[in-house]
Structure formats: structure tokens, C-alpha cells
C-alpha positions as CSV (number, residue, x, y, z in Angstrom):
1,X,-9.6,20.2,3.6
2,X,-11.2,19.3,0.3
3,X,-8.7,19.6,-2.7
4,X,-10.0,19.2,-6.1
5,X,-7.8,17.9,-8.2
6,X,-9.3,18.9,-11.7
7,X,-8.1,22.4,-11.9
8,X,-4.8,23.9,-11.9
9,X,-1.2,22.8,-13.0
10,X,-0.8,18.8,-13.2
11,X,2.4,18.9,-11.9
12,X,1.9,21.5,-9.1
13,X,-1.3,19.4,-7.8
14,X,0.6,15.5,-7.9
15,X,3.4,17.5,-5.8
16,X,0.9,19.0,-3.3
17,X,-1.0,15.9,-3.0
18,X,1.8,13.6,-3.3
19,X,4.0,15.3,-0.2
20,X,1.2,14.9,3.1
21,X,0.4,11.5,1.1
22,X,4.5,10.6,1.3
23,X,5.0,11.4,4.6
24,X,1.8,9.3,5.7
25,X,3.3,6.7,3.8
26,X,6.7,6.7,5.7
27,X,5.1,6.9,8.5
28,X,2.7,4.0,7.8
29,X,6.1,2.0,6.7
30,X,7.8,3.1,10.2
31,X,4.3,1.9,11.6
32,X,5.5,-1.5,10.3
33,X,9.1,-1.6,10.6
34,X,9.2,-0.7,14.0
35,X,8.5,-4.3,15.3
36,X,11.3,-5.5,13.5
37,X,13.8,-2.4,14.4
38,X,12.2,-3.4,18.3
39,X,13.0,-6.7,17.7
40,X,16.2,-6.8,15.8
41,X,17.8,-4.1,18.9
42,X,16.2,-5.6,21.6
43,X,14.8,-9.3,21.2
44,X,17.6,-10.7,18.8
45,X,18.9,-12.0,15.0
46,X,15.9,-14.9,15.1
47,X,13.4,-12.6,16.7
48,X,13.8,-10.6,13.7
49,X,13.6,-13.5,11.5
50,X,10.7,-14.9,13.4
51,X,9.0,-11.1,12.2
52,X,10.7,-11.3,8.7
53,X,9.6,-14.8,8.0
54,X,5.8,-14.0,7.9
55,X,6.6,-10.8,6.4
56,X,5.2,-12.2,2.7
57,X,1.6,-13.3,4.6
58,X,1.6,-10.0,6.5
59,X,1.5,-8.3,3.4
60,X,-0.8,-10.9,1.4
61,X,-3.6,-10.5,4.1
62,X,-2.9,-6.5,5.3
63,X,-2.3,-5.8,1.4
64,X,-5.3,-7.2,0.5
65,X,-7.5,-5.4,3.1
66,X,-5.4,-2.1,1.7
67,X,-6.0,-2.5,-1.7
68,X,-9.9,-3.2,-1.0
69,X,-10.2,-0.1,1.1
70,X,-8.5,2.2,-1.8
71,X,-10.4,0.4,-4.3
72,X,-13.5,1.6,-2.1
73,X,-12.9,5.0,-2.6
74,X,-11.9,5.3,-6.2
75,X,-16.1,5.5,-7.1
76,X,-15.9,8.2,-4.0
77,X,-13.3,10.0,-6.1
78,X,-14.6,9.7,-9.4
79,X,-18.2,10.9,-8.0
80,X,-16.3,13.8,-6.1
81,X,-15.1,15.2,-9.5
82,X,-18.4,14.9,-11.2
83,X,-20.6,17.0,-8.3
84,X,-23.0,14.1,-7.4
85,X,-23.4,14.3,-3.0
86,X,-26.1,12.3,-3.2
87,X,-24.1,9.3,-4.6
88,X,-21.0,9.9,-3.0
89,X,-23.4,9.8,0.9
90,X,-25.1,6.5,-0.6
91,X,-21.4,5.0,-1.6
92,X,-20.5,6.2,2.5
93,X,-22.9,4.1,4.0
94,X,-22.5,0.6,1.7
95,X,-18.8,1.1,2.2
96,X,-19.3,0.4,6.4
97,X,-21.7,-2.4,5.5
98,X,-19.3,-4.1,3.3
99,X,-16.4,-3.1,5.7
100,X,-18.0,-4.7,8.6
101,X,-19.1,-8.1,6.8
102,X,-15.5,-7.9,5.3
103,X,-14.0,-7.5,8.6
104,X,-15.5,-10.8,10.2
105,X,-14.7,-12.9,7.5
106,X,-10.9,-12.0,7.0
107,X,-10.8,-12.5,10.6
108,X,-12.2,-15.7,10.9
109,X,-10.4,-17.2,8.3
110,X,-6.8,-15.9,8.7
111,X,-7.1,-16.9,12.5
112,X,-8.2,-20.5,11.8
113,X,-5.2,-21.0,9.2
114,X,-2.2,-19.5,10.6
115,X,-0.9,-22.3,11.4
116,X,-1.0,-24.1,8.5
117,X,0.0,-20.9,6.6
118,X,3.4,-21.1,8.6
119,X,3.9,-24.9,7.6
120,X,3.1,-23.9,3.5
121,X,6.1,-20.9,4.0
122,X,8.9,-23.4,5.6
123,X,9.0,-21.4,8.9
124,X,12.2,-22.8,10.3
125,X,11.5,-24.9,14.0
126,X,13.5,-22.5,15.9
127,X,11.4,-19.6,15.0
128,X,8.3,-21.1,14.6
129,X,6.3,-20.5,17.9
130,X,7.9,-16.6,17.6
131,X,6.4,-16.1,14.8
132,X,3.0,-17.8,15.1
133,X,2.5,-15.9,17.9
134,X,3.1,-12.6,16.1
135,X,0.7,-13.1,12.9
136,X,-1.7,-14.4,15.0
137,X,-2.0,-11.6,17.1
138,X,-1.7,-9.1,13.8
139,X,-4.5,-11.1,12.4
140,X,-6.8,-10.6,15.3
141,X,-7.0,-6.8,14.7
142,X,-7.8,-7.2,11.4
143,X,-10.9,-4.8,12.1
144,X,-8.8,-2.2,13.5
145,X,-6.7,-2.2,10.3
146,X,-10.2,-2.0,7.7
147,X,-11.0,0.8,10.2
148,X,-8.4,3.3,9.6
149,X,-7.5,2.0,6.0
150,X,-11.6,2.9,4.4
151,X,-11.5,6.0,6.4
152,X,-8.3,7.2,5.5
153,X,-9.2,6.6,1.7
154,X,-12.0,8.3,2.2
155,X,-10.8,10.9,3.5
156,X,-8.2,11.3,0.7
157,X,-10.6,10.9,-2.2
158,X,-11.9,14.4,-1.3
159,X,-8.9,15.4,-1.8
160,X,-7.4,15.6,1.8
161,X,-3.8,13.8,2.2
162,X,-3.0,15.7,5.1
163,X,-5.0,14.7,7.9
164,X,-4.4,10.7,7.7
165,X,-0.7,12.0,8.1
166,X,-1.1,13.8,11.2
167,X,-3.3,10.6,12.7
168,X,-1.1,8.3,11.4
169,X,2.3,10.3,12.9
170,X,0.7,10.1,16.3
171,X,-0.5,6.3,16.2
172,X,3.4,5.8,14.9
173,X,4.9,7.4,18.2
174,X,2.4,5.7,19.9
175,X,3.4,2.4,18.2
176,X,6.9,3.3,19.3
177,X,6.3,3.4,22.9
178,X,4.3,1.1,23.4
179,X,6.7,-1.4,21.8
180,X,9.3,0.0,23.9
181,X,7.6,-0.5,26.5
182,X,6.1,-4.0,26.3
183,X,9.1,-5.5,25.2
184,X,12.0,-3.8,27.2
185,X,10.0,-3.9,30.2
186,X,7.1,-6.5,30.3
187,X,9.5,-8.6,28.5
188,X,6.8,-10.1,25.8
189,X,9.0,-10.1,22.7
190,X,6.9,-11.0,19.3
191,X,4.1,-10.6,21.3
192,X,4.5,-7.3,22.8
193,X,5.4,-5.7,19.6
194,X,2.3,-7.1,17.6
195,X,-0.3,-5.7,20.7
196,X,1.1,-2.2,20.1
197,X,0.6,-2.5,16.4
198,X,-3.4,-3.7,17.0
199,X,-3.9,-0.8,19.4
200,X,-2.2,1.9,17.3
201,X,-4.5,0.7,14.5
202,X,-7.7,1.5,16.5
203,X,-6.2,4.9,17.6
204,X,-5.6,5.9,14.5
205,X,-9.0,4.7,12.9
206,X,-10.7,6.2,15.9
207,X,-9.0,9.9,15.2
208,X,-10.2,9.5,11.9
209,X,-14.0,8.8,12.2
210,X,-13.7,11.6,15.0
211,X,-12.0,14.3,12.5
212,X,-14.7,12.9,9.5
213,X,-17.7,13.5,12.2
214,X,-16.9,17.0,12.5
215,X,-15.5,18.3,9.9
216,X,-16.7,16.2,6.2
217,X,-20.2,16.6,6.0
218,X,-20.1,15.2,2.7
219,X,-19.0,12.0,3.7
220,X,-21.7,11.8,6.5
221,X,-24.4,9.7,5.2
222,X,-28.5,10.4,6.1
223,X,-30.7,7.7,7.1
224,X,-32.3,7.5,4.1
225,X,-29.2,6.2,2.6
226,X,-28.1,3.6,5.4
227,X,-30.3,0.9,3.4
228,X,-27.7,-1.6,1.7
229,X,-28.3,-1.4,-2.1
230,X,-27.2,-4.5,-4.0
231,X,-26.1,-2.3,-7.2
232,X,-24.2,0.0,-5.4
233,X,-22.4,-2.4,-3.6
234,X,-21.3,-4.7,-6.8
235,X,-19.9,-1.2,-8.5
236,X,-18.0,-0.8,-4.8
237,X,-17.0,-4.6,-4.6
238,X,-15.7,-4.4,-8.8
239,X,-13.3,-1.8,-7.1
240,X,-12.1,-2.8,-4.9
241,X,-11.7,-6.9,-5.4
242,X,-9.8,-6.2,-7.9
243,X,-7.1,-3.9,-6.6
244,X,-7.7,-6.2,-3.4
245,X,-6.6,-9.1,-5.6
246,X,-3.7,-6.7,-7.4
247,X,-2.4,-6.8,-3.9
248,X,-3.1,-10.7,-3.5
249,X,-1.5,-11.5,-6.2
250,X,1.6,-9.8,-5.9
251,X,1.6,-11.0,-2.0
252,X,1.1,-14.4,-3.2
253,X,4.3,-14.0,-5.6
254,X,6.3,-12.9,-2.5
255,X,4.8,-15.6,0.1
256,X,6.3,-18.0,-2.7
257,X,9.7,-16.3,-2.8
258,X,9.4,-15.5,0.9
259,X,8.7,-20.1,1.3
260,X,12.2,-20.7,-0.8
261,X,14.2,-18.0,0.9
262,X,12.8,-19.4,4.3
263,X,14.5,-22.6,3.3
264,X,18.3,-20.7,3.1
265,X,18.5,-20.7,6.9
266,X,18.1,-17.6,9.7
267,X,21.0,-15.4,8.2
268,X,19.7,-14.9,4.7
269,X,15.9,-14.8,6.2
270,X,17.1,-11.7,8.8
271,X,19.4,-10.3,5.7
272,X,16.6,-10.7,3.7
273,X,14.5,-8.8,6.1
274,X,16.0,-5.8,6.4
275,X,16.6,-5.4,2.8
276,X,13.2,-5.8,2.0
277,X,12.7,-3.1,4.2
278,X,15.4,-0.7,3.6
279,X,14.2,-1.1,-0.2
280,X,11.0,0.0,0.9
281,X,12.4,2.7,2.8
282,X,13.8,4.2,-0.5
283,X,11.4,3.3,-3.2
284,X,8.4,5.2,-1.2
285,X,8.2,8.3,-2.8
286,X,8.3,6.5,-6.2
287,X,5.1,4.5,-5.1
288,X,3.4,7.6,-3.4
289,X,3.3,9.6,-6.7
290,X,1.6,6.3,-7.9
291,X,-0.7,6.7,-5.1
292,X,-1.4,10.3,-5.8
293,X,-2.6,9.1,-9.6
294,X,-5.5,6.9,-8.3
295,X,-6.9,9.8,-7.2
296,X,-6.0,12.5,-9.6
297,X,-6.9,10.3,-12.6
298,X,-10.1,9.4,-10.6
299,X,-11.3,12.6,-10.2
300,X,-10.5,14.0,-13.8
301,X,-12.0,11.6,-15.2
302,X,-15.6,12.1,-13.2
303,X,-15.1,15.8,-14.3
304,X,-14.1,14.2,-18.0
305,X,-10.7,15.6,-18.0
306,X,-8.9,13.4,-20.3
307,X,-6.3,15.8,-21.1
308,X,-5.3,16.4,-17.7
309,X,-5.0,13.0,-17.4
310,X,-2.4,12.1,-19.9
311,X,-0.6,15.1,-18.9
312,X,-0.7,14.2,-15.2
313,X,0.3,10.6,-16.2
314,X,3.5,12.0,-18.2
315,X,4.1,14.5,-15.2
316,X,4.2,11.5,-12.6
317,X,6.4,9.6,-14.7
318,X,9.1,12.4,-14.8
319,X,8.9,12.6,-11.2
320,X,9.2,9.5,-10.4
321,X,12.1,9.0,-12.7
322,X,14.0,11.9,-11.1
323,X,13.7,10.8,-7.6
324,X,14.2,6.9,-8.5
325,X,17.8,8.4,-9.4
326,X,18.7,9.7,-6.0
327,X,17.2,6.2,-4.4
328,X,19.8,4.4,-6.5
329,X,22.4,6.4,-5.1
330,X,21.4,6.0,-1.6
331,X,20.2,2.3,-1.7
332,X,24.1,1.5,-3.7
333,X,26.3,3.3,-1.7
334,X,24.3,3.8,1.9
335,X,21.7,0.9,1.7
336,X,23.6,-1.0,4.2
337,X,24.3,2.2,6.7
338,X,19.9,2.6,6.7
339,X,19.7,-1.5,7.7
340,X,21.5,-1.0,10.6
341,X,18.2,0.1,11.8
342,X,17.1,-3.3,12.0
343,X,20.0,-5.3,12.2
344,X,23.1,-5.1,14.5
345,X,26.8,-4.2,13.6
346,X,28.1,-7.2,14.8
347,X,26.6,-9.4,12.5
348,X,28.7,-9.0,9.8
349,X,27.6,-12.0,7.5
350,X,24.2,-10.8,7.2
351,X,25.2,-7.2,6.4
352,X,27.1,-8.7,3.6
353,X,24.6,-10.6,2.5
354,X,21.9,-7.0,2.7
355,X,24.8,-5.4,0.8
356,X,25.2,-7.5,-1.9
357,X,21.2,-7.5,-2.5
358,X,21.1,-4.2,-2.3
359,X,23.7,-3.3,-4.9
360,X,22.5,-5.4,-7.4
361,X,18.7,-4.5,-7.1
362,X,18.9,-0.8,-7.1
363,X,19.6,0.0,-10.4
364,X,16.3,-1.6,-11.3
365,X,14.4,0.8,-9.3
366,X,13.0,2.8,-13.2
367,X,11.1,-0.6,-13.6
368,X,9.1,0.5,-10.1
369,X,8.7,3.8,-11.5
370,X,6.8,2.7,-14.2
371,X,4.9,0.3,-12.4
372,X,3.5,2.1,-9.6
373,X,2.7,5.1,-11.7
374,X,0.8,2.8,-14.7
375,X,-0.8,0.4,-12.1
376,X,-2.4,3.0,-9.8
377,X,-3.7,5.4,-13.0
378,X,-5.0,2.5,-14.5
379,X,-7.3,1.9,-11.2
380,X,-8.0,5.5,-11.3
381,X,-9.2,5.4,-14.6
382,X,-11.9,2.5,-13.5
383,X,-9.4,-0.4,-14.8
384,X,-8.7,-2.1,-12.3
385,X,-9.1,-6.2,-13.8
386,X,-6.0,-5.0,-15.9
387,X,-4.7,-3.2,-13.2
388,X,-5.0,-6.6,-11.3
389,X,-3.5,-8.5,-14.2
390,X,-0.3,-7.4,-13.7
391,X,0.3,-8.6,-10.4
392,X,-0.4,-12.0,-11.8
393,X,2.4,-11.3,-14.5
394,X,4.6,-10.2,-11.5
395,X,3.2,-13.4,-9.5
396,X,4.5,-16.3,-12.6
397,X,7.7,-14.2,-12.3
398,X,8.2,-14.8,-8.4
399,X,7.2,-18.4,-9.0
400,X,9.5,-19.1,-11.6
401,X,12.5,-17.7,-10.0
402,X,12.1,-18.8,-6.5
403,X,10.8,-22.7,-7.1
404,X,13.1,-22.7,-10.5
405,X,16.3,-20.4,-9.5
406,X,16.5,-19.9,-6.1
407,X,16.2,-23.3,-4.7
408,X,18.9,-24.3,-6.7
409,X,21.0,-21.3,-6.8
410,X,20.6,-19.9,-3.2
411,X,21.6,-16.1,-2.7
412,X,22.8,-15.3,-6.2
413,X,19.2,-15.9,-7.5
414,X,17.1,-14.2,-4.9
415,X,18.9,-10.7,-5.8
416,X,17.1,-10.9,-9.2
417,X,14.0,-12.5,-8.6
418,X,12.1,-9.0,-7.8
419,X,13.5,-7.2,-10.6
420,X,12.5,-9.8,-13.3
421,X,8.8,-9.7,-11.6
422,X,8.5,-5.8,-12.1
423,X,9.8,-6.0,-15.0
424,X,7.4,-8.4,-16.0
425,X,4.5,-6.5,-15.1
426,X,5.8,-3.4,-17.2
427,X,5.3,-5.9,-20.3
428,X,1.8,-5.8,-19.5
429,X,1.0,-2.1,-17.9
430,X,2.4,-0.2,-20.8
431,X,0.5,-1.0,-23.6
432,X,-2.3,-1.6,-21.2
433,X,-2.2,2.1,-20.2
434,X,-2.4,3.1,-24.3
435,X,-5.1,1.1,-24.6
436,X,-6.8,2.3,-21.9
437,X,-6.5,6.1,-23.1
438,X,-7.6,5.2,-26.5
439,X,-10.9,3.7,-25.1
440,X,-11.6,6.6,-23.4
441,X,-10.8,9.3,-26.2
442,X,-14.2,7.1,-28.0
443,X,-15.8,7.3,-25.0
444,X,-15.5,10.8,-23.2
445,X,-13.6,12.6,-26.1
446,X,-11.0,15.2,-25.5
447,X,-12.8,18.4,-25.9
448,X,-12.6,20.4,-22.2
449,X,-16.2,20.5,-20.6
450,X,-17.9,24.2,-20.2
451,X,-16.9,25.2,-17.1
452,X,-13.6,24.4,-17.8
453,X,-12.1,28.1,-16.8
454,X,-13.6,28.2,-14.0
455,X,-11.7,28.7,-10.4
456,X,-13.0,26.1,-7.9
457,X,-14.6,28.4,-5.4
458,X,-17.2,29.3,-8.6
459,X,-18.1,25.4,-9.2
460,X,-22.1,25.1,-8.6
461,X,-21.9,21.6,-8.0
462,X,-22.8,22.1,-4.4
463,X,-19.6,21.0,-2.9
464,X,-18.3,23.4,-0.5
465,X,-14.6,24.1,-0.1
466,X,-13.0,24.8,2.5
């Protein structure tokens, strides 16, 4: 179902968007965790390191791809808000081209480098074959991932957060059992748990061009439009690099933090590990309602909506601020209880160590807040190079703590080496984001357009609603 996201109460929409869009999100995050929680139960304490240690390139390379699919869709959105099918079928068909000439090439390259990706992050001996085997594997469904990731975007940027959700629940059960089952009873380990990650992938990519075949006729494109077109592809490719790059650039920050930690042995890499994760567990809705902002300031601003905009923007922020209170709570005094997911009781010395982290981190979750909701509104609004220029504040931050702090300080460093790199990137995003609305008060103006008071189901734009 279509959702337009330039009438109505701010607040009201970012919550009805923002809950499917959650949920998909958790479940995208189980999607991932699950290896390790597989692992961790069933494998063993270095199996789960073996996952954990290539956690950092797992996210610089599937980021990447992530970012470059939602950067894909933001001219979908914006062209959505404005009325113009014509562009938004055109846009369709340049986005598979460039999708499937993407595809190829990340493949290629990530598969002929592994290896010497695991030597750059310090992948202990013990672990090492483990955890080649498991990128390696996660890199070769690469396609799979672009698959469901530019459809899924798609899909949202009309305005429809709840079917990717119901896809991505099933290819998540579906990811549970199979892992189950390859590793409990064909006994493959790493391996067994990165095949049923690959094939949940084309699952849910395949449920998703299946659901946009039969029900989004505007997203079908004619044959008339299948010609590639150079000019439409450079204003798809200045979207998406860059929030591909915002996600490569904060990756490559955490592949450098992940290549120091790597160096403090198997305990602090599995602590590490399930921290990370545990943290990403509780900071999800915070980033979600970031999420929800590409979109909502992407379409009010093809339907020149500035107001909306800054009220949305305020809106998201007090959201966000409320929840990132309750993660506090949970991630101070329960944080440990949710790692257990991953990690078994009996190893006390790592829980201490998740503990520890985990205490001192969460009362820095405000700094995400502001982040996520500045970063992803700033893409939304068409700037994304400054957008992207705050992972790069984010990525001197890593650097600096892990290859200046943590090598020489061990543990006691890493606990505040993400909180001084969000912070760092709020430095930037901030004034960033008032610069950004004063451009566009010159540019669009604030008065409301004409049909302004009109309900959605009398637009004449030619979109149909369903």
C-alpha cells in the first residue's frame, strides 16, 4: 500500500511509517545475529569470534551495498511526492541496470581480496580459516543482498514499510532453520550458517519482485523506458555513492577499531561481539525513526513541503530522545541478561568484559539520536556529500582512538572509542542540518503549495491509492 507522506500530522505519519519499518529492521538485525547466536550456542567461544572478527568488513561491504540501494530510492521518493510516473518508471528501469553492473563488480572484487582483507584486520591464527570461510561465502551472494535491498527501498519510497517486513520475517525463520539445521545436523559450522544467510537473501528478494509485479504498477517500468540514460543514471549514482560511501566510511572506521580490538585476544573479540550486537539490539528504534526521515523529508520536499519538514525533523528528534531513555535503562541494568543470546553463562570473563562496555557506553546513546535523525534527513533532503561527511568525521574518530588509545590502553579505551566518533559526527550534522534548511527556505520558500488542503484520495497527480 502506497502512503503519502505529505499530508497529515508529522508526528502521527513518522510513528505509522516508523513501526512496520522497526520491526523489518529487528528482523533484518535477527537476520544477522542469528549466525552468531547459532554459533556462539552450538559451534563455540572462537566460532563466534571467527563471525565477530569480520564483523567490521561484513558491514563495510553489506553497508555499502545498503546505503547505495536506499540512496537509489531517495529520487523515487522525491519524484513520488511531486506526481511525475513517468520519471519515477524511467528511474525503475536504470536502477536494475545499475544494480546488476553493481552486483558483478562488488562481487568480483570482495571475493578476490578476502584474504588479504583478513590479514589487514589481524584475524588471530586460530580463527583464521573459520572466518575466511564465512565472509567468503557472504560475499558470494552479494547479488542476492542488492536484490532484496533496491526492491525493498523501492518498495518503501512509495510509502509501503509494511510488506518488506512480512518478507523479511519469513526469510528470518527461514534463516533460523536452516542454520539449525546445517549446523546441528550436517555439522558445517561457519559455513553452514553463511549458506542459509545467502539463500534467505534470494527468498526474500524473490517475494519482493513477486509482490512489486502484481501489486505496484507504478514501479513497473514500459519498454520504452528500459533504454539506460546516462543523465538519469549520474542523478541515481550522486545518491546513492554517497550514502554508499556514508556507510563506507563509517565501516572503514569500525574495520580499524575492529583490526586493534582483534589484536586483544579471543575473549575481548567474542565480548566485543556480542556487545556490538546487543547495542544494536537496543539502539534500533532510534535509527529506524532516522530511517523513516529519508523518506518523509524526501517526499515533502518533491511536494515542496518545507514546513512539514522542520516539523517532522523536531518530531523525530523528540522521539527518538524519549525512547533512547528506556534503551539506557535496558542496555545498563539488562544489557548483559540480552548477550546471553550469543554468548554462554559459563563464560564469565567475557560477560564481564560485555558488562563493563555496556555500562559505560549507554548513557551516550542521545549522541545516536541525533545522528541518525540529522544524517538520514539530510539524505532526504538531497544532501547527501554532507550527509557522507560525517562518517568521515566519525571515521578520524575511530582511527584515533583505536591506533592512538586502544593499542596502548586495551579494554578501558575501546569502551569510549564509539561514543567519541558519534559524537564527532554531531559536530558536523548539526549545523550542517541549519544550513541545509536555510538553503532551501531561498530555494523553495515556505509558503504551502495550492493544493495544500487537500485529502490524498483528491490529488490529480495520477497516482492511485490504494
Amino acid at each position: 500500500m502506497e502512503q503519502d507522506l505529505t499530508k497529515g500530522s508529522p508526528t502521527r505519519l513518522i510513528v505509522r511509517f516508523c513501526l512496520p519499518l522497526m520491526a523489518g529492521n529487528l528482523f533484518q538485525q535477527f537476520y544477522n545475529m542469528v549466525d552468531s547466536i547459532v554459533v556462539g550456542k552450538f559451534v563455540g567461544k572462537d566460532a563466534l569470534s571467527a563471525v565477530g572478527s569480520v564483523s567490521s568488513l561484513n558491514f563495510l561491504v553489506i553497508g555499502s551495498i545498503i546505503g547505495l540501494c536506499s540512496g537509489f530510492s531517495i529520487p523515487v521518493s522525491q519524484s513520488f511526492g511531486a506526481g511525475d510516473t513517468d520519471k519515477i518508471r524511467k528511474l525503475i528501469a536504470n536502477i536494475l541496470w545499475l544494480s546488476l553492473a553493481l552486483g558483478g563488480t562488488f562481487t568480483a572484487i570482495t571475493l578476490s581480496l578476502s584474504r588479504q582483507f583478513l590479514h589487514i584486520l589481524n584475524i588471530p591464527q586460530n580463527i583464521f580459516a573459520d572466518a575466511y570461510s564465512y565472509i567468503v561465502i557472504i560475499f558470494g551472494g552479494i547479488t542476492a543482498t542488492i536484490l532484496y535491498n533496491v526492491l525493498a527501498s523501492l518498495i518503501r519510497a512509495v510509502g509501503d514499510s509494511k510488506t518488506p517486513l512480512y518478507f523479511l520475517i519469513f526469510s528470518s525463520l527461514l534463516n533460523v532453520v536452516l542454520d539449525l539445521v546445517f549446523v546441528i545436523f550436517f555439522s558445517l559450522g561457519v559455513k553452514g550458517v553463511a549458506i542459509a544467510t545467502v539463500i534467505s537473501q534470494v527468498v526474500s528478494g524473490l517475494l519482493c519482485l513477486w509482490y512489486i509485479k502484481r501489486n505496484f504498477f507504478i514501479l513497473h517500468f514500459r519498454r520504452s523506458d528500459a533504454k539506460p540514460d546516462g543523465k538519469m543514471c549520474r542523478e541515481l549514482l550522486y545518491s546513492g555513492i554517497p550514502m554508499s560511501l556514508q556507510f563506507s566510511i563509517t565501516a572503514i572506521g569500525s574495520v580499524m577499531l575492529q583490526s586493534c580490538v582483534n589484536s586483544l585476544g579471543s575473549d575481548i573479540i567474542a565480548a566485543m561481539t556480542a556487545a556490538w550486537k546487543t547495542q544494536t539490539i537496543l539502539i534500533l528504534p532510534s535509527e529506524t525513526i532516522g530511517l523513516t526521515m529519508a523518506t518523509f523529508c524526501g517526499q515533502n520536499l518533491g511536494a515542496k513541503r518545507l514546513d512539514r519538514i522542520i516539523k517532522g525533523v523536531r518530531r523525530a528528534l523528540l522521539l527518538a530522545s524519549a525512547y533512547s531513555i528506556i534503551a539506557i535503562l535496558i542496555s545498563y541494568f539488562a544489557g548483559t541478561y540480552i548477550s546471553l543470546l550469543f554468548i554462554n553463562r559459563s563464560e564469565t570473563v567475557v560477560l564481564g568484559y560485555i558488562d563493563w562496555y555496556l555500562r559505560t557506553v549507554s548513557p551516550m546513546f542521545p549522541l545516536l539520536v541525533v545522528l541518525f535523525v540529522m544524517r538520514y534527513s539530510l539524505q532526504g533532503l538531497g544532501f547527501s556529500i554532507p550527509a557522507m561527511m560525517s562518517g568521515v568525521f566519525e571515521l578520524v574518530a575511530r582511527g584515533i582512538m583505536g591506533f592512538g588509545f586502544v593499542l596502548k590502553y586495551g579494554f578501558n579505551a575501546v569502551r569510549f572509542a564509539n561514543p567519541v566518533a558519534w559524537a564527532a559526527g554531531d559536530l558536523f550534522l548539526v549545523p550542517m542540518y541549519f544550513y541545509a534548511i536555510h538553503k532551501l527556505k531561498k530555494t523553495i520558500g515556505t509558503e504551502l503549495p495550492p493544493d495544500n488542503n487537500l485529502p490524498v484520495t483528491e490529488r490529480t497527480d495520477g497516482l492511485e491509492r490504494s
